[in-house]
Phi, psi and omega in degrees: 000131188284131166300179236267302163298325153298353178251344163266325178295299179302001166251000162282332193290269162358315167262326161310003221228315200269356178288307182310313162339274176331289203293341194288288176330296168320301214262007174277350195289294204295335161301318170302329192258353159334287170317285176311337199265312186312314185277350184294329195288337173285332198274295203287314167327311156321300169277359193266324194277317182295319182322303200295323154329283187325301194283342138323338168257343156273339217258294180320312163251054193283110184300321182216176166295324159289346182285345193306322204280310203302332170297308187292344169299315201301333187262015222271280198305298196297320180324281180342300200292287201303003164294299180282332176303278188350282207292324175292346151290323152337297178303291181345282195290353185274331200264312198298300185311337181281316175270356180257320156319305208291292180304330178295305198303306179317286154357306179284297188337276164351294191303322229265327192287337197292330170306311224281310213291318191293301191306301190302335175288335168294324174270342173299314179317267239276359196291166172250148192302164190067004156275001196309306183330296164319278230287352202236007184259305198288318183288340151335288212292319176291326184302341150317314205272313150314328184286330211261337166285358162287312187304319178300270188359281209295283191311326169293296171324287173302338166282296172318321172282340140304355189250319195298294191326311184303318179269000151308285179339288178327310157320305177301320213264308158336267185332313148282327169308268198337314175311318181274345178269321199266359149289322166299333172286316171323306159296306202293000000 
């Protein structure tokens, strides 16, 4: 039978070994997404410089000045439209990554408590008598730690679901703006 300290130290390994795990998972997820945010800003940059390329080139041959206002009324709404695709794909990946992380954690979170629960129980067997004290200090401390990575979760949640509502709004309120500036450019 291992004693109380060989049995702790191997629930110590054991949980570096799955925090390491863990922290590995986290960061290919947050590189991947990284990845997604690099390429939408390359993708949109790309296209953005040939548009300005095109519209330069209706603006250049614009015969007078009014046709000139009117090619430039004309690029006001797709500048707008494609403005708002960015942020609302921005967001997508912004909310998705958020929830995927959220869920990565929650995952640990589970494990890790559930190691911590196996472990105290192994040492309550094995404890020697007059530890009840310790052993009932420890089940304290994790049930503490556990309340408080729960409270994070929960609080990490309402904040990522606020922040999504928000650039949802933010999105609505652009998206009308633009609508309503490329009907007035429009009218002139």
């Amino acid at each position: 039978m291992s004693t109380i300290q060989e049995q702790f130290l191997a629930a110590s390994k054991s949980h570096f070994e799955a925090q390491l795990a863990m922290i590995n998972s986290l960061t290919a997820k947050v590189f991947g997404e990284a990845e997604k945010i690099i390429n939408l800003n390359v993708n949109v940059a790309k296209a953005t410089l040939e548009d300005s390329a095109a519209a330069g080139q209706q603006l250049l041959a614009a015969k007078d000045m009014q046709d000139f206002l009117k090619i430039s009324a004309s690029q006001t709404q797709p500048s707008a439209e494609k403005a708002l695709a960015y942020s609302r794909e921005l967001a997508g990946i912004t909310a998705a990554s958020q929830k995927e992380l959220a869920k990565a954690a929650e995952a640990q979170l589970a494990e890790t408590s559930e190691n911590l629960s196996k472990m105290i129980a192994e040492l309550t067997k094995n404890a020697p008598p007059g530890s009840e004290g310790v052993v009932e200090m420890l089940k304290s401390v994790v049930a503490n730690a556990n309340a408080g990575y729960d409270q994070m979760l929960q609080t990490t949640k309402k904040a990522a679901e606020a922040l999504e509502e928000n650039v949802t709004k933010a999105t609505q309120s652009f998206a009308a703006a633009a609508q309503k500036s490329a009907a007035k450019t429009g009218k002139k």
